[in-house]
The first five atom37 places (N, CA, C, CB, O) and aatype in JSON, in Angstrom:
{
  "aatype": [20, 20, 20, 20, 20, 20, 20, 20, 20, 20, 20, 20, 20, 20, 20, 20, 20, 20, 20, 20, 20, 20, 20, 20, 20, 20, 20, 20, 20, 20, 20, 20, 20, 20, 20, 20, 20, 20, 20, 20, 20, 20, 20, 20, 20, 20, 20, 20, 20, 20, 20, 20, 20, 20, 20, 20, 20, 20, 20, 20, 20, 20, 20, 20, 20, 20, 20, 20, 20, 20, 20, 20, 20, 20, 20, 20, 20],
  "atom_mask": [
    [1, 1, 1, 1, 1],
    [1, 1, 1, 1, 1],
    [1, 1, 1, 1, 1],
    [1, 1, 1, 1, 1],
    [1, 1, 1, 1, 1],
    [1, 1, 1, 1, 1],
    [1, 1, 1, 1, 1],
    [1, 1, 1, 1, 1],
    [1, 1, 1, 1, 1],
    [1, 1, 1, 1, 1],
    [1, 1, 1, 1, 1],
    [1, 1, 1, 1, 1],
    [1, 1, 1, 1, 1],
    [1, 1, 1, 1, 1],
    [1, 1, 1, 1, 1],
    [1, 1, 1, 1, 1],
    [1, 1, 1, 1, 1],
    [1, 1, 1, 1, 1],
    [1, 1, 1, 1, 1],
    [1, 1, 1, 1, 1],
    [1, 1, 1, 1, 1],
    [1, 1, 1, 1, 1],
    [1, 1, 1, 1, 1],
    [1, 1, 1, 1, 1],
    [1, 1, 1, 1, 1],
    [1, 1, 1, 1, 1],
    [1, 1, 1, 1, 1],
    [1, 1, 1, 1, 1],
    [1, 1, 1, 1, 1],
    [1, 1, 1, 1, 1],
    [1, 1, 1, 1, 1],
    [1, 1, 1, 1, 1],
    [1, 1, 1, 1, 1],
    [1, 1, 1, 1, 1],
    [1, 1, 1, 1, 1],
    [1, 1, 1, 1, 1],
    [1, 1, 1, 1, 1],
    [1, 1, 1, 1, 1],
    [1, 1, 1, 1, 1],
    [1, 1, 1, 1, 1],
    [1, 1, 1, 1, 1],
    [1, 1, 1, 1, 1],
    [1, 1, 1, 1, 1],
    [1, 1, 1, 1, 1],
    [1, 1, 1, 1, 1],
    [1, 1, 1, 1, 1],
    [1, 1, 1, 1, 1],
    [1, 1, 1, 1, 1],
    [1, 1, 1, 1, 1],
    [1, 1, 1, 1, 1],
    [1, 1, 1, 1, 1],
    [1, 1, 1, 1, 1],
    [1, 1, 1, 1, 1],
    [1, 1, 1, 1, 1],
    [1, 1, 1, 1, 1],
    [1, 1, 1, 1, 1],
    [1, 1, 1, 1, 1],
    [1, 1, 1, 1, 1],
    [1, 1, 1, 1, 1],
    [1, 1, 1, 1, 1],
    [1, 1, 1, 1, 1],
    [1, 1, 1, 1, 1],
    [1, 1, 1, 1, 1],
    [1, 1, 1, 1, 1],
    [1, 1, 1, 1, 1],
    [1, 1, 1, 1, 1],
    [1, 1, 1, 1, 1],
    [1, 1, 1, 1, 1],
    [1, 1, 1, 1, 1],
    [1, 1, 1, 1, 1],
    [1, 1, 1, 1, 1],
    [1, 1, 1, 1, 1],
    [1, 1, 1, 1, 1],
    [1, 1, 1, 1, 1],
    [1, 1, 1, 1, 1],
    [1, 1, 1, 1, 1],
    [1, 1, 1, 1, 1]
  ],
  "atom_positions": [
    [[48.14, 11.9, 52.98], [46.96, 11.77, 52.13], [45.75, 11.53, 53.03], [47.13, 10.63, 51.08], [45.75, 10.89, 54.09]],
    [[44.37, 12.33, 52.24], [43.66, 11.95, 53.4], [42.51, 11.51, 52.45], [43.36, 13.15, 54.64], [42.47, 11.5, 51.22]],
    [[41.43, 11.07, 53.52], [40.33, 11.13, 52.6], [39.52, 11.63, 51.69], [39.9, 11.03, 52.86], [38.66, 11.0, 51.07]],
    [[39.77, 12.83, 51.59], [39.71, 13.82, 50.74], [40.29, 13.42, 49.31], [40.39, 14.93, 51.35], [39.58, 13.36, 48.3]],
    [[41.64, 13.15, 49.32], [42.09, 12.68, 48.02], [41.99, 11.38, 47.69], [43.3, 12.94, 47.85], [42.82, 10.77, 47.01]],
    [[41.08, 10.97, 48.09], [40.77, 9.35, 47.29], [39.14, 9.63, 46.86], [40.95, 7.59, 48.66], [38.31, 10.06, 47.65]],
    [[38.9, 9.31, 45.55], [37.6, 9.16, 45.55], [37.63, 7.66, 44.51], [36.76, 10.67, 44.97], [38.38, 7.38, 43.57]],
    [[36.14, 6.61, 45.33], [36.39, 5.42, 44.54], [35.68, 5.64, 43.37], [35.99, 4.13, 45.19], [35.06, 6.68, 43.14]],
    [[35.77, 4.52, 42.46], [34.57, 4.78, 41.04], [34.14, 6.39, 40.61], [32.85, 4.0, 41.51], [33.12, 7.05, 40.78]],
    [[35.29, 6.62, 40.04], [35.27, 8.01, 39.48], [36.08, 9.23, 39.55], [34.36, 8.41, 39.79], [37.11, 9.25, 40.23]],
    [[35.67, 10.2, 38.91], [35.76, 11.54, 39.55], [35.28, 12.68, 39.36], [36.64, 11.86, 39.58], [35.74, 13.82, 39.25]],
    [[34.24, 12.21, 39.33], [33.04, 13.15, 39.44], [32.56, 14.33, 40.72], [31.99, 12.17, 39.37], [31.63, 15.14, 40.64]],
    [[33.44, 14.15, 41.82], [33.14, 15.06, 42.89], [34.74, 16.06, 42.88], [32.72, 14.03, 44.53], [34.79, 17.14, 43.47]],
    [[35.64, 15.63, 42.32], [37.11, 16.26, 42.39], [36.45, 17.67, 42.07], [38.47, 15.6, 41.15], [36.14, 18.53, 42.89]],
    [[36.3, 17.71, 40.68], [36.14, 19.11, 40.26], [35.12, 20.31, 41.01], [35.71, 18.93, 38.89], [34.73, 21.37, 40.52]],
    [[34.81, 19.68, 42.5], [34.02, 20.62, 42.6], [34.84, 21.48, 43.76], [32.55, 20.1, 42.87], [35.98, 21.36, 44.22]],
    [[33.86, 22.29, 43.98], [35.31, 23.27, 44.94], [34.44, 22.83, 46.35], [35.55, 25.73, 44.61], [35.15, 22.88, 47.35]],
    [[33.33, 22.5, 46.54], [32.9, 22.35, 48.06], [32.66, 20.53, 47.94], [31.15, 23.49, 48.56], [32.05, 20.18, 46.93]],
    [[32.92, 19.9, 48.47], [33.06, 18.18, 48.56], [31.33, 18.07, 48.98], [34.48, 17.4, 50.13], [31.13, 18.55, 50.09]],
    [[30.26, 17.62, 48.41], [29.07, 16.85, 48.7], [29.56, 17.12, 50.71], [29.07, 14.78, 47.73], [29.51, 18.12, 51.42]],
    [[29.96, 15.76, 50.96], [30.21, 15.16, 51.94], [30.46, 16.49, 53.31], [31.45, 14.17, 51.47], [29.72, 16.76, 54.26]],
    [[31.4, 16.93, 53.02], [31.74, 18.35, 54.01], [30.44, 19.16, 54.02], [33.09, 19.46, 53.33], [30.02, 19.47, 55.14]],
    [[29.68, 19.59, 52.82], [28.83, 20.34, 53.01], [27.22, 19.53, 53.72], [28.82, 21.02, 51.64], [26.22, 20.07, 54.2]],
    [[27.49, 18.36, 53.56], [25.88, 17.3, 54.42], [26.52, 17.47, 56.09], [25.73, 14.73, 53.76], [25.84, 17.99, 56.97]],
    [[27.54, 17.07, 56.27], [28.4, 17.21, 56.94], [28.34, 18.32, 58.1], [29.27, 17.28, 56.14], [28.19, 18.1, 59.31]],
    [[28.49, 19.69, 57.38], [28.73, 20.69, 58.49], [27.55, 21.59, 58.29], [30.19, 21.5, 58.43], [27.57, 22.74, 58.72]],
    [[26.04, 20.86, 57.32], [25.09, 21.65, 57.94], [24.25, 20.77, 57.93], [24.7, 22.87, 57.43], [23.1, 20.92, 57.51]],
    [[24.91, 19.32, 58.56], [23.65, 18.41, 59.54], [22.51, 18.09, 59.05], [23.11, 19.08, 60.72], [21.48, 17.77, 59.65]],
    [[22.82, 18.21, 57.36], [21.93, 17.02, 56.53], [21.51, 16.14, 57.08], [22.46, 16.32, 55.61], [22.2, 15.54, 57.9]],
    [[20.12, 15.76, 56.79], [19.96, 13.82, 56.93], [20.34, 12.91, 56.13], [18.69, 13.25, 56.92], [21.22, 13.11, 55.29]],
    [[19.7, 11.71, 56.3], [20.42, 10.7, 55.02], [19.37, 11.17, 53.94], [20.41, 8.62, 55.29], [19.72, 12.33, 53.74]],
    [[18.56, 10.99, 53.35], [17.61, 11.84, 52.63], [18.17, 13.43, 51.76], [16.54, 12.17, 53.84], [18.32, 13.66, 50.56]],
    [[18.35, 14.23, 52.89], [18.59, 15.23, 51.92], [20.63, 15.34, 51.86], [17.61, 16.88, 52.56], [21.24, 16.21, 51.23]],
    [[21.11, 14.48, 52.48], [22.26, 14.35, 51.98], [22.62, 13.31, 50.19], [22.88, 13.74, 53.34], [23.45, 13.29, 49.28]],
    [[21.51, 12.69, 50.56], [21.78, 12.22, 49.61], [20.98, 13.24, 47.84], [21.32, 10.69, 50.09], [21.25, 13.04, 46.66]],
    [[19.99, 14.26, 48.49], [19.91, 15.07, 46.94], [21.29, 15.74, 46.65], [18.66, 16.42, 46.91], [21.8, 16.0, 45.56]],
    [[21.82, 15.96, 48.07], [23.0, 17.08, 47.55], [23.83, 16.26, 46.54], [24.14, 17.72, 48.92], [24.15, 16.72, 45.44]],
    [[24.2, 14.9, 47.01], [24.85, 13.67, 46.53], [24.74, 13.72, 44.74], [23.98, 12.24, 47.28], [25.65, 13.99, 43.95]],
    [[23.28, 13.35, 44.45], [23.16, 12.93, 43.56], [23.15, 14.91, 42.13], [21.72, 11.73, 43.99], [23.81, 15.02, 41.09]],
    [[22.58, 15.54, 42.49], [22.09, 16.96, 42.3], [24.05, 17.61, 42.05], [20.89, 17.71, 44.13], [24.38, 18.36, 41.12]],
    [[24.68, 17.26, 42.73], [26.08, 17.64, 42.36], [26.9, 16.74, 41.44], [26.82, 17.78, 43.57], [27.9, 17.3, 40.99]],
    [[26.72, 15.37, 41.02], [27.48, 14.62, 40.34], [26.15, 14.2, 39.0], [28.22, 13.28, 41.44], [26.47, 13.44, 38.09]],
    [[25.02, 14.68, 39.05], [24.27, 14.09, 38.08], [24.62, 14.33, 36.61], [23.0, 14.46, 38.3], [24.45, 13.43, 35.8]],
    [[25.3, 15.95, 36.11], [25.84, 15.55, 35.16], [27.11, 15.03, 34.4], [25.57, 16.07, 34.89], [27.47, 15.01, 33.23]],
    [[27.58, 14.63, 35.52], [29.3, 13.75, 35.6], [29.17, 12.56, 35.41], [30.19, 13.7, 37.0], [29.98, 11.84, 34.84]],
    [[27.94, 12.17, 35.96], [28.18, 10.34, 35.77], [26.95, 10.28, 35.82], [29.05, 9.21, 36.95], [26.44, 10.98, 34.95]],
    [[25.79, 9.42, 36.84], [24.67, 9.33, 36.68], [23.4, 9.44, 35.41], [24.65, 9.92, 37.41], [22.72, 8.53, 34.94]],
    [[23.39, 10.68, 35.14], [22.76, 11.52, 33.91], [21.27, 11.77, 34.57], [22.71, 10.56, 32.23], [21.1, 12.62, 35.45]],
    [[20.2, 10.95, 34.05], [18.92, 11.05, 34.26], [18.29, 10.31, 35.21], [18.38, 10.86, 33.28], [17.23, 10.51, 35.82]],
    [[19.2, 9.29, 35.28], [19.35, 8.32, 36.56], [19.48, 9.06, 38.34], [20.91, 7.43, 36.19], [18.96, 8.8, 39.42]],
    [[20.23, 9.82, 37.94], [20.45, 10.3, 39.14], [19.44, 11.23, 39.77], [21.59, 10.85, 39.08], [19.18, 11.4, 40.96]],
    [[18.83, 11.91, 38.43], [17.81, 12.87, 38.42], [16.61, 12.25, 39.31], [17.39, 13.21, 36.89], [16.0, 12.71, 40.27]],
    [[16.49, 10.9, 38.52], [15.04, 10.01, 39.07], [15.74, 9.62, 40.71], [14.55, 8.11, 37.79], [14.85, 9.12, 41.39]],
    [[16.58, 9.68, 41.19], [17.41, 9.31, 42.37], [16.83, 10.33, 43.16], [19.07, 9.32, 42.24], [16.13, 10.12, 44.15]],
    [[17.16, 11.54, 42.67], [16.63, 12.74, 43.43], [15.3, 13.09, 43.63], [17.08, 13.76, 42.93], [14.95, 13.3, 44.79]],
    [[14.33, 13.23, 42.55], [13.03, 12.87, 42.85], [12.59, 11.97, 43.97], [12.61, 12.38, 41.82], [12.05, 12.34, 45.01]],
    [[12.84, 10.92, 43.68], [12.9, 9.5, 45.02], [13.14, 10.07, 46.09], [14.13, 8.24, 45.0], [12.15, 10.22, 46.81]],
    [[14.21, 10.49, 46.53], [14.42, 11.1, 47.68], [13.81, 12.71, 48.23], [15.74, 11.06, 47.62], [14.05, 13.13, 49.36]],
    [[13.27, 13.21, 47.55], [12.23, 14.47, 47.75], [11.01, 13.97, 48.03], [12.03, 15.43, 46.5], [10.29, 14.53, 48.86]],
    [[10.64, 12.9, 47.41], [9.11, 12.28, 47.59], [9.2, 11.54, 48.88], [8.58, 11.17, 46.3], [8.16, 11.06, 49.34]],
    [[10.09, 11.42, 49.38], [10.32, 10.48, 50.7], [10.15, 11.35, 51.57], [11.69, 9.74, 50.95], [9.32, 11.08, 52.44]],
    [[10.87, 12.66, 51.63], [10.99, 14.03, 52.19], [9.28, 14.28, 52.85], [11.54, 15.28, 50.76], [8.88, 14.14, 54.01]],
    [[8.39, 14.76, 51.38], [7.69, 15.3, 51.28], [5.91, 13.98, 51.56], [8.25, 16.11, 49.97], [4.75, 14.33, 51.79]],
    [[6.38, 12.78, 51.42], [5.75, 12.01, 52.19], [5.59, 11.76, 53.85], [6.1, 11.17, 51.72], [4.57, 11.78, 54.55]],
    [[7.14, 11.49, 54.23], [7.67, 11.49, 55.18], [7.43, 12.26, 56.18], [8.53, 11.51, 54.94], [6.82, 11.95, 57.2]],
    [[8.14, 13.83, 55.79], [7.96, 14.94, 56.48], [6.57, 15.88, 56.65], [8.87, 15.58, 55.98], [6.51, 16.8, 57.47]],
    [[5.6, 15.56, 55.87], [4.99, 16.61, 55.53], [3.31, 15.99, 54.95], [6.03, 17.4, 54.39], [2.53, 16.69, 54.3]],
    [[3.07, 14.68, 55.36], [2.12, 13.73, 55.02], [1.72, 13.93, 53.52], [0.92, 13.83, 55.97], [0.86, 13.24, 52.99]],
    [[2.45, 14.99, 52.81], [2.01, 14.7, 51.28], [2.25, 14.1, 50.21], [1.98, 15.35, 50.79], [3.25, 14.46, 49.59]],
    [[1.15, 12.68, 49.49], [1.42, 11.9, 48.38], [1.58, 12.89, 47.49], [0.45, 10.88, 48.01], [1.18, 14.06, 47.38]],
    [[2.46, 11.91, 46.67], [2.43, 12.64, 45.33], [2.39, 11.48, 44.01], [3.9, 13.66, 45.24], [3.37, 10.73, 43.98]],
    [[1.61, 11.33, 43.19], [1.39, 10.45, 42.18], [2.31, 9.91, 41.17], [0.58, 10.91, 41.61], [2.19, 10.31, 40.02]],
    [[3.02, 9.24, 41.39], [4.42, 8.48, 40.34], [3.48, 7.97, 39.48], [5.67, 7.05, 41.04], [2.4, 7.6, 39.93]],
    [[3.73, 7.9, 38.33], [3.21, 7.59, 37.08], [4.39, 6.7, 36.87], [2.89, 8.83, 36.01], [3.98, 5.58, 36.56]],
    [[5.55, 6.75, 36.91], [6.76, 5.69, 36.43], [8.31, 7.1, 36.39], [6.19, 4.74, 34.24], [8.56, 8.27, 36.09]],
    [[9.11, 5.4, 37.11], [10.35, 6.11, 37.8], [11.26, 5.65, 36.56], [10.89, 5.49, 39.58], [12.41, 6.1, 36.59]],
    [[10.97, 4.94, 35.63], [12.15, 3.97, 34.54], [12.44, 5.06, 33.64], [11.47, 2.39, 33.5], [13.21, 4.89, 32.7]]
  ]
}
């Protein structure tokens, strides 16, 4: 058994045919955009809209970060 077949709190990534993780993995994602793949593949399994606002968060970090452009949050709740 490997790591592959354990997933904790859930199973929301089983059903997919490419694992999040392998694919941040073997095309050298950052933590940032590993984590849209993260959230963008399990958002309608578990998360819901939550995860959605997860992903936003992490694009605006991107696009602050990377690229000096604000962008105006009105509200993340």
């Amino acid at each position: 058994m490997g790591w592959r077949d354990i997933q904790v709190d859930g199973a929301h990534y089983r059903a997919l045919s490419i694992q999040p993780t392998d694919y941040i993995v073997k095309n050298k994602l950052g933590w940032r955009e590993g984590n849209i793949v993260k959230y963008v593949s399990r958002h309608s399994e578990k998360g819901k809209a939550k995860d959605v606002r997860k992903i936003i968060h992490f694009a605006l970090m991107i696009l602050e970060d990377e690229y000096g452009e604000e962008y105006e949050i009105k509200s993340v709740d």
